[in-house]
PyMOL CGO cylinders between C-alpha atoms (Angstrom):
from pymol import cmd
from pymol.cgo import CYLINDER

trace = [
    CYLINDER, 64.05, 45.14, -9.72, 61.64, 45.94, -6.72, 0.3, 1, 1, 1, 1, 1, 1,
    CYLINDER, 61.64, 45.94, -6.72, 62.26, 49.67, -7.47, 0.3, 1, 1, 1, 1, 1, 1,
    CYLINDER, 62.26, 49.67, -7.47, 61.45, 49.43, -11.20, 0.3, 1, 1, 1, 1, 1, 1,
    CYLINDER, 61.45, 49.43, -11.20, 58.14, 47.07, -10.54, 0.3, 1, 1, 1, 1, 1, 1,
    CYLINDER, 58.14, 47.07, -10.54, 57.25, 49.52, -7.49, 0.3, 1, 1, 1, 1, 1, 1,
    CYLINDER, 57.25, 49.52, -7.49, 57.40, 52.45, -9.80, 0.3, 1, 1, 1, 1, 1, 1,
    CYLINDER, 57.40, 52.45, -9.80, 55.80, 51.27, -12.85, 0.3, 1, 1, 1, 1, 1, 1,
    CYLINDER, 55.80, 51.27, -12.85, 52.57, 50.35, -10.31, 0.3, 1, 1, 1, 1, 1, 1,
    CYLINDER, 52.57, 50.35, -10.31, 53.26, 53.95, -9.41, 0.3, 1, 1, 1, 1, 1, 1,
    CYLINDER, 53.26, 53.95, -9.41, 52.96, 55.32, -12.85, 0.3, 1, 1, 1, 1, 1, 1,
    CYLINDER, 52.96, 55.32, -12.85, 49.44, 53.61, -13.29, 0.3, 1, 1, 1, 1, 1, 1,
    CYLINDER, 49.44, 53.61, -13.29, 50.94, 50.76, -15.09, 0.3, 1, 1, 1, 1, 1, 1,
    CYLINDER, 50.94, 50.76, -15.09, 51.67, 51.12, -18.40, 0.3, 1, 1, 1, 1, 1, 1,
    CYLINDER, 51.67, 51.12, -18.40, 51.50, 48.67, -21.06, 0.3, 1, 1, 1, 1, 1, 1,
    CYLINDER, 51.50, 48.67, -21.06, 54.76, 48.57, -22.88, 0.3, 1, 1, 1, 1, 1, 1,
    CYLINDER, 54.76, 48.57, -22.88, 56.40, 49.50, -19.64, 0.3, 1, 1, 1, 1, 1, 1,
    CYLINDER, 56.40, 49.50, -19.64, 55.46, 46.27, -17.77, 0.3, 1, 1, 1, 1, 1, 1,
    CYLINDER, 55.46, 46.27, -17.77, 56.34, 44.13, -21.21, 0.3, 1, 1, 1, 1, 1, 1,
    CYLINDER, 56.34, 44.13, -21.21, 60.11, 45.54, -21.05, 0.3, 1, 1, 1, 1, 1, 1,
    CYLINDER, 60.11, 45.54, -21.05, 60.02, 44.69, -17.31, 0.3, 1, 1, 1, 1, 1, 1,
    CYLINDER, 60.02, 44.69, -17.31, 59.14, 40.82, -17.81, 0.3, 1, 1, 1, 1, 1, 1,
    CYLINDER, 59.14, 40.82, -17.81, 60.93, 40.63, -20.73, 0.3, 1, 1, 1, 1, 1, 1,
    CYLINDER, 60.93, 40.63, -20.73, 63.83, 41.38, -17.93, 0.3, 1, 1, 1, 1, 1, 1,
    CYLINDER, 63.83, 41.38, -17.93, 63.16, 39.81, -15.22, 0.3, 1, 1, 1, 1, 1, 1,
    CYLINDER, 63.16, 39.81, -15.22, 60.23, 37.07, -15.95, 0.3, 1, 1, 1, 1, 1, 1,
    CYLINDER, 60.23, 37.07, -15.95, 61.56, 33.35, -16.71, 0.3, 1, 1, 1, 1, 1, 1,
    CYLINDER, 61.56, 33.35, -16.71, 58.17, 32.39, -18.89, 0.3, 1, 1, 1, 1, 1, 1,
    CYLINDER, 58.17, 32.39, -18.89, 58.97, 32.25, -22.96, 0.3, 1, 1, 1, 1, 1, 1,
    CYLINDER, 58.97, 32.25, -22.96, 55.01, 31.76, -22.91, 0.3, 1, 1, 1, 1, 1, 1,
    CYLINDER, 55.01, 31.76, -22.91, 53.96, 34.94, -20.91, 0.3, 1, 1, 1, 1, 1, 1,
    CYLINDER, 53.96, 34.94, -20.91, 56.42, 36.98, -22.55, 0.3, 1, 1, 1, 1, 1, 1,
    CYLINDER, 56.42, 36.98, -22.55, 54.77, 36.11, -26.02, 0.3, 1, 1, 1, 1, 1, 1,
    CYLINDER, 54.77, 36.11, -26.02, 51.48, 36.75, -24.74, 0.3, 1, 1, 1, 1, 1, 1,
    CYLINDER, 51.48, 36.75, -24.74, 52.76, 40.21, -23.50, 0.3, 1, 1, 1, 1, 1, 1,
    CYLINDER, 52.76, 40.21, -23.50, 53.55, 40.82, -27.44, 0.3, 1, 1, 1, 1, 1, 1,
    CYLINDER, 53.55, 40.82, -27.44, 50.14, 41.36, -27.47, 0.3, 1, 1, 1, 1, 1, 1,
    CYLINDER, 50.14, 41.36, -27.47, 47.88, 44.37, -25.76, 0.3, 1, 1, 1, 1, 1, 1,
    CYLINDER, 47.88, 44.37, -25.76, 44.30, 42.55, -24.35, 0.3, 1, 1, 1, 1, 1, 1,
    CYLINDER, 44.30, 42.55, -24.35, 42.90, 43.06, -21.32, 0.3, 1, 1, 1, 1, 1, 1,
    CYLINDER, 42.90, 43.06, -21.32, 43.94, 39.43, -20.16, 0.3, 1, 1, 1, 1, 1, 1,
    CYLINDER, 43.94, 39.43, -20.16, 47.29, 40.28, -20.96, 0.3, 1, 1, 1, 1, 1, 1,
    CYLINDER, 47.29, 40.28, -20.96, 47.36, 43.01, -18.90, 0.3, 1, 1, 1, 1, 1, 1,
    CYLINDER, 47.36, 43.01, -18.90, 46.19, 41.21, -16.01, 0.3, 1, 1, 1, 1, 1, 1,
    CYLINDER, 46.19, 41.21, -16.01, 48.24, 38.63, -16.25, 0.3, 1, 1, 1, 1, 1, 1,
    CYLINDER, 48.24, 38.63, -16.25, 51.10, 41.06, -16.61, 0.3, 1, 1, 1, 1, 1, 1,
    CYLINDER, 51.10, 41.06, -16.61, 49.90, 42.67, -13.72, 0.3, 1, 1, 1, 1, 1, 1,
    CYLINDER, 49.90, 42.67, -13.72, 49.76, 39.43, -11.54, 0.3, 1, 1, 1, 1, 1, 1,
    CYLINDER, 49.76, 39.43, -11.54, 53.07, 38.11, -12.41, 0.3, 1, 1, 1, 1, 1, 1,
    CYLINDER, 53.07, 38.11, -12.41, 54.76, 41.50, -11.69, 0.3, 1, 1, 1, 1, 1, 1,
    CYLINDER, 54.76, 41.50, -11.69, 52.85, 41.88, -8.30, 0.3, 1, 1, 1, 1, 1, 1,
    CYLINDER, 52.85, 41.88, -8.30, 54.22, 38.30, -8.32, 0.3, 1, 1, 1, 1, 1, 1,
    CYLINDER, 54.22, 38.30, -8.32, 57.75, 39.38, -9.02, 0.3, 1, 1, 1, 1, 1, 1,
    CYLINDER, 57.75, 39.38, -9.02, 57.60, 42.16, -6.73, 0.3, 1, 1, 1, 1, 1, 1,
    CYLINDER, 57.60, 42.16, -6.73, 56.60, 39.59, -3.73, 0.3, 1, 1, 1, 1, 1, 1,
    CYLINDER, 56.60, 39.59, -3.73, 53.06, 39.84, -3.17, 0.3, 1, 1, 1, 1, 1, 1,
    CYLINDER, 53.06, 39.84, -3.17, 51.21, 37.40, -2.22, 0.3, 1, 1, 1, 1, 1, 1,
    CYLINDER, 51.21, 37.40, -2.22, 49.73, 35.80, -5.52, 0.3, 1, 1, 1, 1, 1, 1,
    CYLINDER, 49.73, 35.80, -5.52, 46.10, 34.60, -4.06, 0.3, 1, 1, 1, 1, 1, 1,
    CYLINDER, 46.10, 34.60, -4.06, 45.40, 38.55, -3.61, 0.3, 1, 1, 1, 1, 1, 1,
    CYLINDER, 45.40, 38.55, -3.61, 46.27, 38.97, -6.86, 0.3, 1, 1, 1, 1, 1, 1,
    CYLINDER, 46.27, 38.97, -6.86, 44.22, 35.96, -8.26, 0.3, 1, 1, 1, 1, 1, 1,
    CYLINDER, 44.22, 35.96, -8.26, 41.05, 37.15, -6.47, 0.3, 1, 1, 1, 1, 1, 1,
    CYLINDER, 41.05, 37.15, -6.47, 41.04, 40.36, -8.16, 0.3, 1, 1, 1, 1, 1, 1,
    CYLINDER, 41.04, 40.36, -8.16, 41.36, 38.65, -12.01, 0.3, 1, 1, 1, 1, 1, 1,
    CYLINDER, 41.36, 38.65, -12.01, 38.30, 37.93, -13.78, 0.3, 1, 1, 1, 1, 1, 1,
    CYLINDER, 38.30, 37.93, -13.78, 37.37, 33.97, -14.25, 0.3, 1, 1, 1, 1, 1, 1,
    CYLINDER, 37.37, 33.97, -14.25, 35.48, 35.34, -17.19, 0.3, 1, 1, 1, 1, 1, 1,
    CYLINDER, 35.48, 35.34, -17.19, 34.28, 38.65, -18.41, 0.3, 1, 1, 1, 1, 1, 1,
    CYLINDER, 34.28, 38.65, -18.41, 30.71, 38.87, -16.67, 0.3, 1, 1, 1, 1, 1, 1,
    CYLINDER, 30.71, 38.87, -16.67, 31.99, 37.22, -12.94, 0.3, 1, 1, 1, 1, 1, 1,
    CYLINDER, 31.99, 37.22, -12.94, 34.79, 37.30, -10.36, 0.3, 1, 1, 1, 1, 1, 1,
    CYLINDER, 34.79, 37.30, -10.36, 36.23, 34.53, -8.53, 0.3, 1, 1, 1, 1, 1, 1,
    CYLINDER, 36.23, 34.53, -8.53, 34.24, 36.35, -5.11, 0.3, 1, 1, 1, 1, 1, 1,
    CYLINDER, 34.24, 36.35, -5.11, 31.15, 34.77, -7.43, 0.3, 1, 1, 1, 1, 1, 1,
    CYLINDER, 31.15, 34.77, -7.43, 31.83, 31.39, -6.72, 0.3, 1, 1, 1, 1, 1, 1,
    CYLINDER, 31.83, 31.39, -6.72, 31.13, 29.40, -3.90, 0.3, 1, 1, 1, 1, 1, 1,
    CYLINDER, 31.13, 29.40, -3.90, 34.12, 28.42, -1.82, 0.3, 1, 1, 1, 1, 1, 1,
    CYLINDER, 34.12, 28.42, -1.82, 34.94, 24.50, -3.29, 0.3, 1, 1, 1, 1, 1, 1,
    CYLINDER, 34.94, 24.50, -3.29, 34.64, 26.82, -7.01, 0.3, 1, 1, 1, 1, 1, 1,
    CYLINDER, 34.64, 26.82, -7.01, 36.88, 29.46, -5.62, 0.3, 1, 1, 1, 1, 1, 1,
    CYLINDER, 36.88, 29.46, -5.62, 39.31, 26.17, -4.69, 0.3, 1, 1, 1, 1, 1, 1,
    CYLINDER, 39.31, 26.17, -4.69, 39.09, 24.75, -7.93, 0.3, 1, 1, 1, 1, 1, 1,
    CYLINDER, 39.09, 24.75, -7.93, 39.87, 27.88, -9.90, 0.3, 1, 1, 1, 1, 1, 1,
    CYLINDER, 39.87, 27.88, -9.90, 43.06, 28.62, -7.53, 0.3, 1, 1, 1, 1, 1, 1,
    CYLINDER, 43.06, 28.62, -7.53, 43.98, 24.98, -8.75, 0.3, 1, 1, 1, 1, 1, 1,
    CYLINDER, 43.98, 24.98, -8.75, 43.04, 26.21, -11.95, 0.3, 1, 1, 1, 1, 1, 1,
    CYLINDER, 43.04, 26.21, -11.95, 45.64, 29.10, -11.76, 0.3, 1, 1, 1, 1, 1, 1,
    CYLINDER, 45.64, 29.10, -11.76, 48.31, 26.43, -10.45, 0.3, 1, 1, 1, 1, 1, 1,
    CYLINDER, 48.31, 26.43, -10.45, 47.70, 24.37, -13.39, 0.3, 1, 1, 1, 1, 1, 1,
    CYLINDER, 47.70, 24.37, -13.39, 48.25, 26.99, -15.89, 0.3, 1, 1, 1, 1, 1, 1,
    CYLINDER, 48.25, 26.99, -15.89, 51.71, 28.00, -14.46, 0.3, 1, 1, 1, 1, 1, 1,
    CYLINDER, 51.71, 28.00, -14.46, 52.41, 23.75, -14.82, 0.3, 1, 1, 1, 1, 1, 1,
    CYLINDER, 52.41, 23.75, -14.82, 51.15, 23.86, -18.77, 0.3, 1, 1, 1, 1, 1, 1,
    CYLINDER, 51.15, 23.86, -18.77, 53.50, 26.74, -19.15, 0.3, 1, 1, 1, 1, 1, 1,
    CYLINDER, 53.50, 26.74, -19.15, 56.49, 25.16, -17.50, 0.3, 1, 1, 1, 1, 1, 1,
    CYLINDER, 56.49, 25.16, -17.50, 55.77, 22.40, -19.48, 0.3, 1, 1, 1, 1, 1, 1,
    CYLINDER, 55.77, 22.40, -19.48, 55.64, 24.45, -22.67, 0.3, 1, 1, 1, 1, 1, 1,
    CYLINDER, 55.64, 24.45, -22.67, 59.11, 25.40, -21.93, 0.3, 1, 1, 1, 1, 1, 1,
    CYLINDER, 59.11, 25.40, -21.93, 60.08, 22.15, -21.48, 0.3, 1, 1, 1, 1, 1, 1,
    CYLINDER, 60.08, 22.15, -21.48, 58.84, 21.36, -24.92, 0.3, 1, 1, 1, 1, 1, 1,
    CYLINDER, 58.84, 21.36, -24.92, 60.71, 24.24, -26.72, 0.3, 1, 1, 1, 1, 1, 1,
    CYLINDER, 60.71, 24.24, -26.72, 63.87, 22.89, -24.98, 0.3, 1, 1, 1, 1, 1, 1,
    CYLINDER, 63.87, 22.89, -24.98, 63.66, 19.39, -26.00, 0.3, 1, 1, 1, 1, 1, 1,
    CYLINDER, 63.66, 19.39, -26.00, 64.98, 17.79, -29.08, 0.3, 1, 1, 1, 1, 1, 1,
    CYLINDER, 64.98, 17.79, -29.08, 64.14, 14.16, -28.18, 0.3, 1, 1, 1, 1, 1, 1,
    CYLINDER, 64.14, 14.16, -28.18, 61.17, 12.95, -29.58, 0.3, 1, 1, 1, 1, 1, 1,
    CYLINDER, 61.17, 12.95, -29.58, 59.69, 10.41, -26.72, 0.3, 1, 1, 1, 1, 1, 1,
    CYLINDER, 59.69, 10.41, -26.72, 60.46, 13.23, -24.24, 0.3, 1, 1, 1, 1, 1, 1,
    CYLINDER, 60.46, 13.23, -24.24, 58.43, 15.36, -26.40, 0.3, 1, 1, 1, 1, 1, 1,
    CYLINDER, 58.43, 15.36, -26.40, 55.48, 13.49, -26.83, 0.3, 1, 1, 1, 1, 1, 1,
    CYLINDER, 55.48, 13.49, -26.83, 55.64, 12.57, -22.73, 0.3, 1, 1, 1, 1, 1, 1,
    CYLINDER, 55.64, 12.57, -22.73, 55.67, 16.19, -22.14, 0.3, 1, 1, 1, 1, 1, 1,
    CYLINDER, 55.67, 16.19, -22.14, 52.50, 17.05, -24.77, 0.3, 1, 1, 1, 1, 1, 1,
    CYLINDER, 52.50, 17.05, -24.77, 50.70, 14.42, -23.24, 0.3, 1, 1, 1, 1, 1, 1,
    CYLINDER, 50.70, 14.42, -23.24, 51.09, 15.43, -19.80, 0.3, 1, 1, 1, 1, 1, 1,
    CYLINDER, 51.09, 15.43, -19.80, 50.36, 19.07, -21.14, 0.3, 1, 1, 1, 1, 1, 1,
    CYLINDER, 50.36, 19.07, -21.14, 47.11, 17.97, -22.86, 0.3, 1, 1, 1, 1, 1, 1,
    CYLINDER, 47.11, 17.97, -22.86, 46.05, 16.03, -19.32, 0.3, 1, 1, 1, 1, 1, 1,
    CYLINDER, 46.05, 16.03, -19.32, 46.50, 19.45, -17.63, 0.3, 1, 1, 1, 1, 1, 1,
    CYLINDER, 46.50, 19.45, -17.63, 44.93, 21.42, -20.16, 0.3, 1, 1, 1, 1, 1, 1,
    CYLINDER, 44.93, 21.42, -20.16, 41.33, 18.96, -20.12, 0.3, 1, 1, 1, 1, 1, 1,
    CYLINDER, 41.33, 18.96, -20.12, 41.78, 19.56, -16.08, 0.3, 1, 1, 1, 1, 1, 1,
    CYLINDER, 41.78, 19.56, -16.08, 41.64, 23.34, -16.53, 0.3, 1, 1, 1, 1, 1, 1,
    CYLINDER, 41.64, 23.34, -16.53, 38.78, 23.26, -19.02, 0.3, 1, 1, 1, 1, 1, 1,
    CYLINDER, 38.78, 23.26, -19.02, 36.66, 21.68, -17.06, 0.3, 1, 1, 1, 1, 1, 1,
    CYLINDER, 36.66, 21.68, -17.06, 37.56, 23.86, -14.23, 0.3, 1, 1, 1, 1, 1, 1,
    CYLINDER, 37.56, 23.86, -14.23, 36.20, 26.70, -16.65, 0.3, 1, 1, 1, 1, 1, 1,
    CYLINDER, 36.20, 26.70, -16.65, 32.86, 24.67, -17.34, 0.3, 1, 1, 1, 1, 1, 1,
    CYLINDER, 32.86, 24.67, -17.34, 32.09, 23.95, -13.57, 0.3, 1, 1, 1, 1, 1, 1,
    CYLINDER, 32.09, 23.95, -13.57, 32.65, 27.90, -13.42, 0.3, 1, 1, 1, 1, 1, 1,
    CYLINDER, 32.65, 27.90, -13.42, 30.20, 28.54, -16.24, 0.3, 1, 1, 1, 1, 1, 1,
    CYLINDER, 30.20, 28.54, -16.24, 27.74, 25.74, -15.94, 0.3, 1, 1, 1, 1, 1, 1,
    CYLINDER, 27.74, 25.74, -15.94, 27.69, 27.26, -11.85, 0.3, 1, 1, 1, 1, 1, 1,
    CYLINDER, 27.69, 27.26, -11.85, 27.39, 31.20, -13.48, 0.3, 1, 1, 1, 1, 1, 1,
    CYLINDER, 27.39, 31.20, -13.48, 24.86, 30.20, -15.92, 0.3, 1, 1, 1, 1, 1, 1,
    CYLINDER, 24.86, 30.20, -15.92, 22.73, 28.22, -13.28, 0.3, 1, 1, 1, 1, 1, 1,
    CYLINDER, 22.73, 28.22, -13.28, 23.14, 31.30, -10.74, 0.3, 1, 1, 1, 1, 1, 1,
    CYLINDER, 23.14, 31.30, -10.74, 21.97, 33.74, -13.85, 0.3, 1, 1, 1, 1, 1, 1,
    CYLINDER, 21.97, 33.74, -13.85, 19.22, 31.28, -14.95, 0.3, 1, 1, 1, 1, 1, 1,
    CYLINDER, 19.22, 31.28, -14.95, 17.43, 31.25, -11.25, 0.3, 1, 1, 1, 1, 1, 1,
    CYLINDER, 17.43, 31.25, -11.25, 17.47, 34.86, -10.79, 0.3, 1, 1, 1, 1, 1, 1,
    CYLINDER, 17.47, 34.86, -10.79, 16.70, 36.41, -14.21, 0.3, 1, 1, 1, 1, 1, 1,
    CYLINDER, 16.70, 36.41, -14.21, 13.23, 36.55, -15.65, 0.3, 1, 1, 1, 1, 1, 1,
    CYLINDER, 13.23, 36.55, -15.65, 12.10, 34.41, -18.43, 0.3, 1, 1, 1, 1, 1, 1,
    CYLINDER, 12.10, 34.41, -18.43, 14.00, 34.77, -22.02, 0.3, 1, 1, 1, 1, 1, 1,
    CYLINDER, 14.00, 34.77, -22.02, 12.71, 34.93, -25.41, 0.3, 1, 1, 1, 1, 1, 1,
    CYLINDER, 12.71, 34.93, -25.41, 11.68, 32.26, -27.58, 0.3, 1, 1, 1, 1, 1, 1,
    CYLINDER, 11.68, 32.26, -27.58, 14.57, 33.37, -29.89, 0.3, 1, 1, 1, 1, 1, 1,
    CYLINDER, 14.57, 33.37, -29.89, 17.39, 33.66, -27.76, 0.3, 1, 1, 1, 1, 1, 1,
    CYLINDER, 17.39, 33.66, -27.76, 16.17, 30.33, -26.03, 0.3, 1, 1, 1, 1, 1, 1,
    CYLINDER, 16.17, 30.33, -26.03, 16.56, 28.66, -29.77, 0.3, 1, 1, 1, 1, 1, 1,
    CYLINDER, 16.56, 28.66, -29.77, 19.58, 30.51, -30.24, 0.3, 1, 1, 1, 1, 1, 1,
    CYLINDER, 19.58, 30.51, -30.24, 21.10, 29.09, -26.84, 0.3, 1, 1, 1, 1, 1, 1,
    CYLINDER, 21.10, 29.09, -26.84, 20.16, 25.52, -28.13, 0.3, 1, 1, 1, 1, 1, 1,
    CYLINDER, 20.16, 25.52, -28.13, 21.83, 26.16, -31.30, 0.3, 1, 1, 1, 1, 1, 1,
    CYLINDER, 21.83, 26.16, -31.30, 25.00, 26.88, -29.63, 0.3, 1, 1, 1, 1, 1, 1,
    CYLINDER, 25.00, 26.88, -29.63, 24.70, 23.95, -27.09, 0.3, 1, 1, 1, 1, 1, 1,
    CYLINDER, 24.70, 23.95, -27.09, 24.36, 21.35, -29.69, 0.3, 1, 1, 1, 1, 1, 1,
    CYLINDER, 24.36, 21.35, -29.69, 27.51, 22.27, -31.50, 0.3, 1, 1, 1, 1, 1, 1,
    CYLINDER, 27.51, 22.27, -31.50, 29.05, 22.33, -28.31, 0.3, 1, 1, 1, 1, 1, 1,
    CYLINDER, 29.05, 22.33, -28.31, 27.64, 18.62, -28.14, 0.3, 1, 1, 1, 1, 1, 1,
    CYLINDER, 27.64, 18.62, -28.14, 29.00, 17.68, -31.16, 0.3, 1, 1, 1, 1, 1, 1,
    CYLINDER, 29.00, 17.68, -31.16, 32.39, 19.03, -30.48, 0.3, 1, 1, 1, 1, 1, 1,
    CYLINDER, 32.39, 19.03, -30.48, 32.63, 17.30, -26.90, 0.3, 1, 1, 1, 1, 1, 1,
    CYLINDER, 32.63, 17.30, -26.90, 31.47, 13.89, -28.90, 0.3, 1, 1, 1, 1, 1, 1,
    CYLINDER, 31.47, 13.89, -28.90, 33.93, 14.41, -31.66, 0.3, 1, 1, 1, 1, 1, 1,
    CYLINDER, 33.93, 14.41, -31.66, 36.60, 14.69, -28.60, 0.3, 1, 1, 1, 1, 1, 1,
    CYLINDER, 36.60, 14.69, -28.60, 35.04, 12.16, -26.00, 0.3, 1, 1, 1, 1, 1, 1,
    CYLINDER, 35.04, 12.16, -26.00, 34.93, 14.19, -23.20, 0.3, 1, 1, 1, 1, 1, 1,
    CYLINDER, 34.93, 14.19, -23.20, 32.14, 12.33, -21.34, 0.3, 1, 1, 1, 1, 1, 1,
    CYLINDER, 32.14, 12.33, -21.34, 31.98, 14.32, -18.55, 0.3, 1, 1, 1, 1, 1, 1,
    CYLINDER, 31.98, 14.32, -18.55, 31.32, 17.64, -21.09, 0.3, 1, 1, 1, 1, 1, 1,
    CYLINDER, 31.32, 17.64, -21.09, 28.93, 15.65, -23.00, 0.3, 1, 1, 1, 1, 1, 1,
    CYLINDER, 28.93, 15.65, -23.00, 26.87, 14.70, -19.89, 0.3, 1, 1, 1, 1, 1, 1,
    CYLINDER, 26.87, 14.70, -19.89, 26.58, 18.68, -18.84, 0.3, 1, 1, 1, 1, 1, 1,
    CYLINDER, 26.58, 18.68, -18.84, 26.37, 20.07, -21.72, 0.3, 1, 1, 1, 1, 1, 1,
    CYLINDER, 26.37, 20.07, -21.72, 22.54, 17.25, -22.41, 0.3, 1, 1, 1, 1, 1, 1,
    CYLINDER, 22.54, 17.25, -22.41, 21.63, 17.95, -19.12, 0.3, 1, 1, 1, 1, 1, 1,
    CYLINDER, 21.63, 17.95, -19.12, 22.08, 21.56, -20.17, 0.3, 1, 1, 1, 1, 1, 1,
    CYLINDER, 22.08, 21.56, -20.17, 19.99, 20.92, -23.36, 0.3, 1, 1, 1, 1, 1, 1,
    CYLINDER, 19.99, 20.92, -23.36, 17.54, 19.15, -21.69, 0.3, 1, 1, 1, 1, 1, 1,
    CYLINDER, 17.54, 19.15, -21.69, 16.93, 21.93, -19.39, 0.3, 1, 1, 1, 1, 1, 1,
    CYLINDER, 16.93, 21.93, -19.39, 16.93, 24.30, -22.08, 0.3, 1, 1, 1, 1, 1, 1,
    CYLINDER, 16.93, 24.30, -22.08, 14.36, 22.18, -24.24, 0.3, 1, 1, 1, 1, 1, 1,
    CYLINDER, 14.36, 22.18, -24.24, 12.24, 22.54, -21.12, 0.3, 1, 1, 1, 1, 1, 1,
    CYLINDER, 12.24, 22.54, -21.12, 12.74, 26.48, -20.92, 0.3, 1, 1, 1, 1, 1, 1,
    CYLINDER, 12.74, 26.48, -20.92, 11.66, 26.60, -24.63, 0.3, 1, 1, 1, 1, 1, 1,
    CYLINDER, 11.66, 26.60, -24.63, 8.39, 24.44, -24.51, 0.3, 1, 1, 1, 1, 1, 1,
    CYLINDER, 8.39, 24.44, -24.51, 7.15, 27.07, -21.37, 0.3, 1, 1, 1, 1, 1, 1,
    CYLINDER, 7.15, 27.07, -21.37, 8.12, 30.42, -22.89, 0.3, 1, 1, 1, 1, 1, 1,
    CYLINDER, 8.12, 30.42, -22.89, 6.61, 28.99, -26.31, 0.3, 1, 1, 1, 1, 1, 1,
    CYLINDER, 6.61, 28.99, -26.31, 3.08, 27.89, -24.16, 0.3, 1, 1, 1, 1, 1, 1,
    CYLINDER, 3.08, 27.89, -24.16, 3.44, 31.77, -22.89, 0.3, 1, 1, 1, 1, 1, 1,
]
cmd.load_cgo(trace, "trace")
């Protein structure tokens, strides 16, 4: 196995290479469905759990992957960084989990085990909004003044984000996501008195 992972990192890591390696030697039903597909997330999440595999140590690997496509994890300030190596944690529990659910027949076992996988999931999602909310915050402070348009085009897109954290009563979204409208509102009246 070390051999095979060792030279397909040699060969510059091909694609359907690395799927027919996890397809051997990976346990996850969930990762090797999202290896049917080519993305760039798949591919670095192929990456990490071969490097994985192989024996290296996985925080290396989780520094290098993107949180999202315009930051790093090295972005972050440490308690972030923390949060999105819990964040990495959790996603390897949501996939046992998912196993767990293909496996079981018994109905109250099932539901326990969706329930459990829904708690996890809200945890990571807000893991992701502490990492954005921090991003956009960061971006905000340092870039110069937007337009008018893309300021009402930003609102736009926060209140249906509003109305989809009220339709799912996630509090905690709802509160960022007004205090991010509120700020916005405020960005808006200045660059319109421009």
């Amino acid at each position: 196995m070390r051999s095979e992972i060792q030279s397909w990192i040699d060969d510059g890591k091909p694609f359907e290479i690395g799927q027919s390696l996890y397809d051997k030697y990976g346990d996850s039903v969930v990762l090797k469905n999202l290896f049917r597909t080519d993305s760039p997330f798949s591919r670095k999440k192929m990456e990490a759990e071969l490097l994985r595999l192989l024996g290296q140590h996985r925080e290396a690997v989780v520094r290098q992957l993107p949180v999202h496509s315009s930051y790093t994890v090295a972005d972050l300030p440490p308690e972030l960084q923390a949060e999105f190596k819990n964040k990495a944690k959790l996603f390897g529990q949501v996939a046992q989990l998912h196993n767990d659910l293909y496996h079981t027949r018994i109905a109250a076992k099932r539901k326990l085990i969706r329930e459990k996988m829904m708690k996890l999931l809200d945890e990571m999602n807000a893991i992701w909004n502490r990492c954005d909310r921090y991003m956009a915050e960061k971006t905000a402070a340092s870039a110069a003044p937007a337009s008018p348009t893309l300021l009402i085009i930003e609102r736009n897109n926060l209140r249906v984000k509003i109305s989809r954290a009220k339709k799912k009563g996630d509090a905690e979204l709802l509160t960022q996501l007004t205090e991010s409208l509120t700020e916005l509102n405020k960005q808006l009246d200045a660059a319109k008195a421009r």
